[in-house]
C-alpha positions, 0 to 999 in steps of 0.5 A: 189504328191499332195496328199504327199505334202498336208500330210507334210505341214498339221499342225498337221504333221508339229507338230510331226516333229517339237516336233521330231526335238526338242526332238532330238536336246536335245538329240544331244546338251544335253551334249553341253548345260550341260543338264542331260537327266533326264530334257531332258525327262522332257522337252520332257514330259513338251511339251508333256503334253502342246500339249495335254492339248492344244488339249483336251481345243481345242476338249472341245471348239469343243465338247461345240460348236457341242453340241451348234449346235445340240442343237440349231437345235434340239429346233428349230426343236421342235419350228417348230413342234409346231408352226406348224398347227394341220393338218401338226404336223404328217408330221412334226415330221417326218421331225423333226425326220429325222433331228435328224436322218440326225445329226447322220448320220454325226457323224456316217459318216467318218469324224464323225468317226475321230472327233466324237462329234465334226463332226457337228463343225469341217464340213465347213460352207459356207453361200449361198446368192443371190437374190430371185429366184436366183436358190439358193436351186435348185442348192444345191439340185440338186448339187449332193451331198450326203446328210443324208436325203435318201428321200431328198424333197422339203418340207423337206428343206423348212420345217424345217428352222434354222432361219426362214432366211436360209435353212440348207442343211447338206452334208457329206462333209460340211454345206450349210446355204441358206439364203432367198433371201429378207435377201440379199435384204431387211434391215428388219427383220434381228435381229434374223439372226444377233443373230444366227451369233453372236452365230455361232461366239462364238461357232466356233472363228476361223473360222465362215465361211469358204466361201461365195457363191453368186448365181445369176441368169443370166437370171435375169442379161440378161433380166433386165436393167443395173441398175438392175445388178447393185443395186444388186451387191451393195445390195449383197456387203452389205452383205458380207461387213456385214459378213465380220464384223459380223463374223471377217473373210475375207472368199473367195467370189465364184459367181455362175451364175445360171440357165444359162439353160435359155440361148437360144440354152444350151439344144441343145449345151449340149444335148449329155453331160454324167454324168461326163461332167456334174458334172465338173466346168464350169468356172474359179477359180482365184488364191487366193489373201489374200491381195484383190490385183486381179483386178476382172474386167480383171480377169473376162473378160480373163476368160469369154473370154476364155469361149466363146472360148471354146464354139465356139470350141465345137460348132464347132467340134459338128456340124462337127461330125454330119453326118445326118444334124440333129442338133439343131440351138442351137449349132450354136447359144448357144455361140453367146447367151452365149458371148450376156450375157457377159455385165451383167455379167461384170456390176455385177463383177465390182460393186460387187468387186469395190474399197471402201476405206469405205469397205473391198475388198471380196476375189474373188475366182471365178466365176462359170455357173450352172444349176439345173432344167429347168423352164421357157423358154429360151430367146434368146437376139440375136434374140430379137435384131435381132427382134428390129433391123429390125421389125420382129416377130419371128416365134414359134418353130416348134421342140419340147423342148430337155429333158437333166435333168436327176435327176442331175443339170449341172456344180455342184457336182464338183463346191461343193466338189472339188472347194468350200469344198476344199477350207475350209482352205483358210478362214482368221480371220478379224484383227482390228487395236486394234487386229493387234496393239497387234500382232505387240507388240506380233511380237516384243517382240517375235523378242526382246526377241530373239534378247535379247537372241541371245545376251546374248547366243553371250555374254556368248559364248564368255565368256565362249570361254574367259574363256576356253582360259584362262583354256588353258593358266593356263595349258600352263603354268604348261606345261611350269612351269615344262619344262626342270624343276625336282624340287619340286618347280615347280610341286608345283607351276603348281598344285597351278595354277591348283588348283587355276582355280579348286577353281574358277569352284567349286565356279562356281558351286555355284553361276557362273557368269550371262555371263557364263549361258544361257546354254552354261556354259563350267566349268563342262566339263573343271572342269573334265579335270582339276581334272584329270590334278591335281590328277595325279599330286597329285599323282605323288607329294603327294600320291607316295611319302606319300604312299613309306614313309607310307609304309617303317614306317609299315616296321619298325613297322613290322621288330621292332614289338618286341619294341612295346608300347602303346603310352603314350599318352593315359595315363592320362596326368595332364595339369600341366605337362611341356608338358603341360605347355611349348606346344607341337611342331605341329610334332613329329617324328614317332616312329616305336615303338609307338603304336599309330603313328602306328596305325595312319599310318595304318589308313591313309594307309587304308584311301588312298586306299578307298574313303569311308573310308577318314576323312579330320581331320584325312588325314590333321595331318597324310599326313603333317607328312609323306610328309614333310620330302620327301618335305625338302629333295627335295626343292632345292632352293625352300625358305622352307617358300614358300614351306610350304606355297605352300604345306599347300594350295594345302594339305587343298584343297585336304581335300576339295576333299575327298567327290568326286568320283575322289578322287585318290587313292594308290594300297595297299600292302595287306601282309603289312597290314595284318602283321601290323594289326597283330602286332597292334593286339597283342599290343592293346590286351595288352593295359589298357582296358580304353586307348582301350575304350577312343581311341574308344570313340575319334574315334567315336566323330572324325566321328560324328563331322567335324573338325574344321579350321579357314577357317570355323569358319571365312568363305572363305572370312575372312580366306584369311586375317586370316589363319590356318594350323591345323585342329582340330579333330572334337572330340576336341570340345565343341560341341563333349564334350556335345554331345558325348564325356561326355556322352559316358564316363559316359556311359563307365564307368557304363556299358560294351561296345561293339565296332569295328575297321575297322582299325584292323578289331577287334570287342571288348567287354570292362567293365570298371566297374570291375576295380573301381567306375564309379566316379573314372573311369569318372575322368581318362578318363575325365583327358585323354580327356582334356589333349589331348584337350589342346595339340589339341587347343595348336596346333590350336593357334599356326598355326593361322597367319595373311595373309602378305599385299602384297601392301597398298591397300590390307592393307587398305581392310584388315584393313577394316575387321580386324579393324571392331569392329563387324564382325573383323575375329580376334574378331570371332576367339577369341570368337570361342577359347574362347568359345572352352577354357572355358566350364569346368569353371562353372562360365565361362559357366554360364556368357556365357549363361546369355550372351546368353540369351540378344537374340533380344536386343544384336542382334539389337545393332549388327546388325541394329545399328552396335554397339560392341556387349557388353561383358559378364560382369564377375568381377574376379580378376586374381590376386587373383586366382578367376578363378584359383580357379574355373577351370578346366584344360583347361580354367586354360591353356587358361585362357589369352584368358579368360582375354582377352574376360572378362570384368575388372570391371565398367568404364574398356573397355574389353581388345579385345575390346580396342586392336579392337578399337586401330585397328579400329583407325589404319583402320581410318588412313590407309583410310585417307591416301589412300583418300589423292591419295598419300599416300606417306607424310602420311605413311613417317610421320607415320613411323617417329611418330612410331618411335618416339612412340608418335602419331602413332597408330601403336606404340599406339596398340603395347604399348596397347599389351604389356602393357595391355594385355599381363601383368601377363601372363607366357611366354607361354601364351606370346608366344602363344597369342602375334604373333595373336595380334602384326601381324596386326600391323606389317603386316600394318607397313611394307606396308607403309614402300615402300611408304615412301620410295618412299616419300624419293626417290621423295624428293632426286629427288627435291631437290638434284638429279635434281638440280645436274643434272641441274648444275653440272653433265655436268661441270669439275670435275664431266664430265671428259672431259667437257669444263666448270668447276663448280664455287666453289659457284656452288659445295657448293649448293650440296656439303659440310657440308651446301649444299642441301645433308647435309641438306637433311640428317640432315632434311628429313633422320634424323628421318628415320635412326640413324647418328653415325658421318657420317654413316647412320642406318635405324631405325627400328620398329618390325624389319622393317625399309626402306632400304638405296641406300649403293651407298648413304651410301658409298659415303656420306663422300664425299658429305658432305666433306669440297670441299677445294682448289677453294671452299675455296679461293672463300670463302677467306680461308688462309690455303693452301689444298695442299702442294708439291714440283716439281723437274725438270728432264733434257730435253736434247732436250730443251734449257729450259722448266718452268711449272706455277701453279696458278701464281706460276713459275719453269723455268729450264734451264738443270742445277742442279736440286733442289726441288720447294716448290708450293701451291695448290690453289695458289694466282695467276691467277688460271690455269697451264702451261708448257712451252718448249723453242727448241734450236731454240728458239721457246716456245711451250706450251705443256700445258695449262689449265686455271681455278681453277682445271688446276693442276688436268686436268694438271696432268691427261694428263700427263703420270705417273709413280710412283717411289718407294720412293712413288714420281711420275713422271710426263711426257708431250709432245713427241719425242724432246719436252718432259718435265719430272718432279718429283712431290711429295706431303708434305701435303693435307688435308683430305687426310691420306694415299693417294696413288695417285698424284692428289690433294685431292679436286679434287679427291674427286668431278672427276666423281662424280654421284649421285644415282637416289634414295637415299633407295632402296628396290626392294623386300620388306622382308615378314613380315611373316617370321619375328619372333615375340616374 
């Protein structure tokens, strides 16, 4: 068992299954930790090869400090042959050569056979010290180990000596270095030894020593004073406190006791010992304490104790076992003797292991009792006690000496192999405070490095562990999106969010963020679920629905193949033609007929059933075709702008994928392929043998060159602010011109080509040269190219936009980039369309290339000193027909684009550059508005300096376009260069609208809206049921034509709108304008009206608002009755009725009454409300009833005390067809509101979506 656990706890086992774990731990967490196997294996190899190299540095160092060794012996050998004298030389080059012999006799034994050269260095060293005479060899000697030397002799050892101050004994099992005696007594003559340690400590680092054996004798501890056990002690703590410093290592300390032969009555006690008894320890091995805790002296006496224990019992159980009586008086007398030497002995232990804070504390591993050959004669302390005690003279020994030596000492071949050469392990390396400083600083930096690990592993975990939750969200919520949903619009939008977090992986993979890393990156196996997720809806929403209409188009094609015709597009097509010159649309309906849409068709069809054959330029224009009409038919209410917005993202990113293996792909009907190649076949056969070689031509370019989108000639970044939806084919480029395209026509038209189509799956041999001149074949195909050319780029500017600024801080980001003078995208889109539309004007061609040719300079003026890079200087006159004169067809088509990037002469800015400067100045406006925190004032005063055009640098730029330059272009050039340059200015005019408006609604609320809720929303008439009433002074603040309403129209509004008598219209600019409260609109007559009857006479008016007439109806349960009316009086009296003239307000005491007399006399007031709006409070508690000749009657009271009259109204100001009783001032103000916001635009309208002309 402890064999077994000796075995797992060796380094070296411990080594393999640590690498083992390791390796497996990889292989387990390899997918976890998102490492391929490939650096897996690596990494294996990588601690692979450390440990070897580690290995073979450690056999070199070995190998270096084992030929050290040998060398060393070796010359001193030689040394010792030649200081020897004449007559001794023979005797000892022998020894010398039996040295040698004994060195590879240990290389050649079992350890040798492990370690090889490195046996001599790899065998523990122990040093053996003591005093003179301490029995120190003897006991090695006679130790019963095996040594190399088959005739091992005293003169041998003494003969060959390492250093003249040690003996080497080599064993099998280790290396015993005796050193003399006067070396551990003595100061002198050390230098060489101390040389030799050096030495031994730079060949063997880590462990010099692996123990230190100090013999002493016990008969010289015994016989001696105290005094002398103790300056011993000290003497020999010396030198291992010398050791201990020399070498660096704290080595364990064994303290053997010899010749305790010596002790009187040990040869009769041990006479009848065999071989085995013999060679075991006798003594104590003391559990091993590192930390020179044990206390030497206790330990000692319990163990010593326990020894003479043993030693009674033995004696004892000898003398028991005699049976003749013939025993020697030692056995009796050998432990009485052995515990007299116990004093000594403890003297020595205590003063060699004392404490000294001056000193390091020796390992005390054990103390031992040896005996190796029997010289001198034994004394017996007891007896000369007993001899001092009572004056006696001991009496001689009459029985002859017993003989127990028999080739072999007593207590050592165990003491040595199995306590001291065991323990070769336990020696520990000597650490300095320099030393342990550094292994401290090593110990936390290790534990700070894996504290800041653990960190940052926490860190990414819960990173990664968000950003898994978030990816879980995302798909939650395109579940949700479609939930209980079948409409288009919703499978657009969950793939949107889809792609989207697909995006935002695939840039991941780029560059991720640091909290995301560290191993623990959950993106790829997430990203591999989310591309399944999102191509089975591509297939569900685009493939399917695109493939079903591929398919019925190559139906048609095959049921009308009879109708089948080239395209005229590949006839050569001159740019002054009106297709030419008024643009083509993006789409143009498919044609069964038309070889070329057919051919298009079939190719994508092939495309989208194999991945190697997908072209993205070709997929963009071909999918848009077939899958638009399924999308209109199945938008629903989706806005068909947010569609094509949805589907153009999710379509260009799809083209992003075709390079994937995931791609996914339709299962192709193979009959119908074969029938339409079939027809195509025949057709194209019958095609011009130059429409055949130009397609083949444009085919081949279209694979040579990517095609070219906004999104790359302006990057990721810019093409969110600028954006395209036409992708041109990479053979509609100047880079595919130069490269291929004019070569291959050349080559074409002078000798005979032979060519491929794998959509067909034809192999075609064309020569063009039988059919005329190579010039003239050149020019038509040349002619072809650049017609197409146009149409391509014509295309391209038309789907360029400017991305909307969904809110002002967008805007002022996007100003930023697009108001930059250097790096604007609008001025590397126009550079990229103006290089792409002018190479076939030589004199355009060449400017650009004396342009280029400014190299370092122009770089440093952009780059370091951030200047405008300057403008080609070419001086033509457009008017004159300069460049005209020189173009060709498509730098004459594009030639505003040429106009616009060419400079005008000295002292004339470029026309791109002032439109850039005019936008840079735009970018300054915007960000002092956002620098003010409340950009509210700012972009209300912009707008209304917009609209007046003076001081705004919208209207600014927008007169600098149209006047400057757009002047001289046709209208298609208009048509097409316009919407590029006027949508930044409208773009940022429609985002400072909602704070303006927002501006407005806080000024409403200042000055008009809190002011009316303060003083008189809670009043009579605008609370019905109020108690108080609203001094006409009071409603004049708010109302009428002076009050803060009116004010605010005639002031704050004003410039905002357009005041047509009393309604309001927003003024607007590019079609923009803020959006009026219609609760505002609507009511605005009222607000400013004139607020008549008491407002009036509180301002002394003389004209009457309202004029009516009261008529008494018979009450046949009053006496009476009377109504008065601000001091105005009816009193009816049951007789003739007549009509009775009144005045609203009247002169009196505002207020109105109605008083009712009962036949007993008593008055009753049936109503009566004091103040200027008591008529309408009175008439609203009345009932009323309307007659038919438009009077009203108006009734109050109940049961016998009820007054009705009729009321008829003659005249009230204000009041054209009114058709109610009350009187028009307080009809107008009863239950008046103001709204809380004077504009109100929840949802701004897209700018995008307006037309720009």
């Amino acid at each position: 068992m402890n064999r077994f656990l000796s075995f797992l706890t060796d380094k070296r086992v411990l080594a393999v299954i640590g690498f083992l774990a390791l390796a497996a731990a990889l292989l387990l967490f390899a997918r976890t930790l998102e490492i391929a196997l490939a650096w897996v294996g690596g990494l294996m190899l990588l601690c692979v090869a450390c440990w070897l190299l580690t290995w073979a540095w450690r056999r070199h160092r070995a190998t270096q400090g084992s030929r050290f060794i040998t060398g060393m012996m070796e010359a001193e050998a030689e040394r010792a042959v030649q200081a020897a004298p004449a007559d001794k030389r023979p005797e000892v080059e022998a020894l010398r050569n039996r040295m040698l012999a004994a060195i590879k006799t240990i290389k050649t034994s079992k350890l040798g056979e492990t370690s090889g050269k490195t046996a001599l260095y790899e065998l523990p060293w122990y040093l053996v010290i003591g005093n003179p005479a301490a029995g120190k060899s003897s006991a090695i000697v006679n130790s019963g180990l095996h040594f190399p030397f088959s005739d091992v002799t005293g003169s041998v050892i003494h003969g060959l000596d390492g250093t003249r101050n040690c003996d080497w004994f080599f064993t099998s099992e280790g290396i015993l270095l005796d050193t003399a005696g006067r070396y551990s007594v003595y100061e002198a003559d050390r230098g060489e030894w101390l040389s030799f340690l050096h030495l031994l400590k730079r060949h063997r680092p880590k462990a010099p020593i692996n123990g230190i054996l100090i013999a002493v004798s016990v008969a010289e501890l015994s016989q001696n004073k105290p005094e002398y056990a103790i300056n011993l002690a000290k003497q020999l703590r010396s030198r291992v406190q010398e050791l201990s410093a020399e070498l660096g290592v704290f080595a364990p300390v064994y303290v053997m006791f010899t010749k305790i032969d010596l002790v009187a009555g040990f040869a009769e006690f041990f006479e009848d010992a065999d071989a085995a008894e013999r060679s075991r320890t006798w003594g104590a091995t003391l559990p091993y304490d590192s930390e020179g805790k044990t206390d030497a002296v206790a330990a000692f006496d319990e163990h010593f104790a326990k020894l003479v224990d043993g030693s009674h019992e033995l004696s004892v159980t000898r003398m028991s076992m005699s049976l003749d009586g013939n025993i020697g008086a030692g056995v009796l007398s050998f432990p009485l003797e052995f515990e007299g030497i116990r004093p000594s002995l403890r003297a020595f232990i205590a003063t060699l292991f004392e404490e000294n804070p001056f000193q390091y504390k020796p390992v005390f591993r054990g103390f031992y009792f040896s005996s190796a050959v029997r010289e001198g004669a034994p004394v017996s302390t007891s007896d000369q006690r007993m001899s001092e005690l009572f004056s006696l003279k001991p009496n001689p020994v009459s029985r002859p000496p017993v003989s127990i030596y028999q080739g072999a000492g007593f207590f050592l071949s165990d003491l040595f192999s199995k306590v001291i050469f065991a323990d070769k392990n336990l020696v520990r390396q000597f650490t300095s405070k320099a030393s342990t400083r550094i292994r401290l600083a090593g110990f936390t930096a290790a534990v700070l490095i894996l504290a800041a690990c653990l960190s940052l592993w926490t860190w990414s975990f819960l990173a990664n562990e968000k950003l898994v939750a978030n990816i879980q969200a995302d798909l939650d919520q395109a579940i949700s999106l479609q939930q209980d949903r079948n409409d288009i619009g919703s499978r657009l939008q969950a793939l949107q969010v889809i792609q989207d977090r697909l995006q935002q992986l695939q840039d991941f993979r780029e560059s991720k963020p640091a909290a995301l890393g560290f191993g623990l990156y959950q993106g790829g196996r997430i990203e591999r679920r989310l591309r399944y997720e999102y191509f089975n809806g591509i297939r569900l929403v685009l493939l399917a629905p695109v493939s079903e209409a591929i398919e019925g188009y190559l139906g048609d094609v095959v049921t009308q193949a009879d109708k089948l015709t080239p395209q005229p597009g590949l006839m050569p097509v001159s740019a002054s033609t009106p297709a030419a010159r008024s643009g083509m649309t993006l789409y143009r309906d498919l044609s069964p007929a038309n070889v070329e849409d057919a051919y298009n068709a079939l190719k994508t069809y092939l495309m989208l059933a194999n991945r190697e054959r997908l072209e993205a330029g070709h997929l963009n224009d071909q999918l848009t075709r077939f899958w638009r009409t399924w999308l209109d038919e199945n938008r629903g209410s989706m806005p068909r702008e947010q569609m094509i917005k949805s589907a153009e993202q999710i379509l260009g990113f799809l083209l992003t994928q075709t390079g994937r293996a995931d791609f996914p792909v339709i299962d192709k009907k193979i009959a119908l392929v074969d029938q339409v190649r079939e027809n195509l076949r025949r057709v194209v056969r019958g095609m011009p043998a130059r429409e055949r070689v130009y397609g083949e031509i444009k085919a081949r370019a279209a694979t040579r060159f990517p095609p070219l989108t906004v999104a790359r000639v302006l990057g990721e970044e810019d093409s969110r602010l600028v954006a395209g939806s036409y992708a041109i084919s990479g053979a509609f480029t100047r880079e595919a011109w130069t490269k291929y395209v004019e070569p291959a026509i050349k080559e074409a038209a002078n000798k005979e080509l032979q060519s491929t189509d794998w959509v067909l799956k034809t192999s075609t041999r064309e020569d063009l040269t039988v059919q005329g001149s190579p010039e003239q074949i050149q020019k038509a195909l040349i002619e072809m190219y650049k017609a197409e050319y146009i149409s391509e780029w014509k295309k391209f500017l038309q789907g360029v936009s400017i991305a909307g600024f969904p809110d002002f801080a967008a805007a002022v980001g996007g100003l930023n980039r697009l108001g930059d003078p250097g790096t604007s995208p609008v001025k590397r889109l126009m550079e990229t369309l103006y290089r792409e539309t002018s190479w076939d004007n030589p004199m355009l061609s060449q400017a650009q290339l004396d342009g280029a040719g400014k190299g370092l300079l122009e770089w440093f003026k952009t780059t370091i000193l951030r200047r405008s890079p300057s403008q080609v200087q070419v001086k033509i006159n457009m008017a004159e027909g300069g460049l005209q004169a020189q173009s060709g067809p498509i730098s004459r088509e594009f030639a505003a684009i040429a106009a616009l990037m060419m400079s005008r002469g000295e002292g004339r800015e470029v026309l791109l550059d002032g439109y850039l400067s005019r936008l840079s100045a735009l970018r300054t406006r915007f960000n002092q508005m956002r620098n003010t925190g409340d950009p509210g004032p700012a972009a209300r005063q912009l707008m209304q300096q917009t609209f007046d055009g003076s001081g705004s640098e919208l209207a600014d730029g927008l007169r600098f376009v149209d006047e400057s330059m757009l002047i001289g272009l046709s209208d298609s050039q208009r048509a097409t260069i316009r919407p590029l340059l006027v949508r930044p200015l409208m773009e940022s005019f429609s985002v400072i609208v909602r704070p303006a408006e927002a501006e407005l609604n806080k000024i409403w609320t200042a000055q008009v809206y809190e002011p009316f809720t303060r003083t008189l929303a809670a009043k009579y008439p605008f609370q019905a049921n109020a108690g108080i009433e609203a001094s006409p002074a009071e409603i004049a603040q708010v109302f009428g034509p002076d009050g803060v309403i009116s004010r605010f129209a005639s002031g704050t509004l004003a410039s905002l709108v357009v005041q047509r008598g009393q309604t309001f219209t927003p003024r607007t600019w590019a079609d923009i304008g803020i959006a009026l409260n219609p609760e505002f609109t609507a009511n605005y007559p009222r607000y400013v009206a004139p607020p008549g009857g008491p407002a009036d006479a509180g301002n002394g008016s003389a004209n009457p608002e309202t004029v009516f007439q009261i008529m008494p109806i018979p009450s046949p349960g009053l006496t009476e009755y009377a109504v008065e009316i601000d001091g105005q009086r009816m009193q009816y009296r049951n007789g003739s009725t007549a009509w009775h003239r009144f005045q609203w307000p009247g002169g009196g005491t505002p207020g109105a009454r109605v008083l009712a007399t009962g036949f007993d006399g008593q008055v009753s007031e049936l109503v009566n409300i004091p103040g200027r709006f008591g008529l309408e409070k009175m008439i609203g508690a009345a009932k009323r009833k309307r007659m038919d000749n438009g009077d009203f009657e108006l009734t109050w009271g109940e049961g016998q005390k009820q007054v009705s009259i009729v009321l008829r109204i003659i005249s009230q100001q204000s009041a054209q067809g009114r058709q109610d009783a009350t009187p028009a001032p307080a009809q107008t103000l009863k239950g008046l509101r103001l709204p809380q916001q004077v504009v109100s635009n929840p949802q701004l309208g897209n700018v995008a979506s307006v037309e720009v002309r």
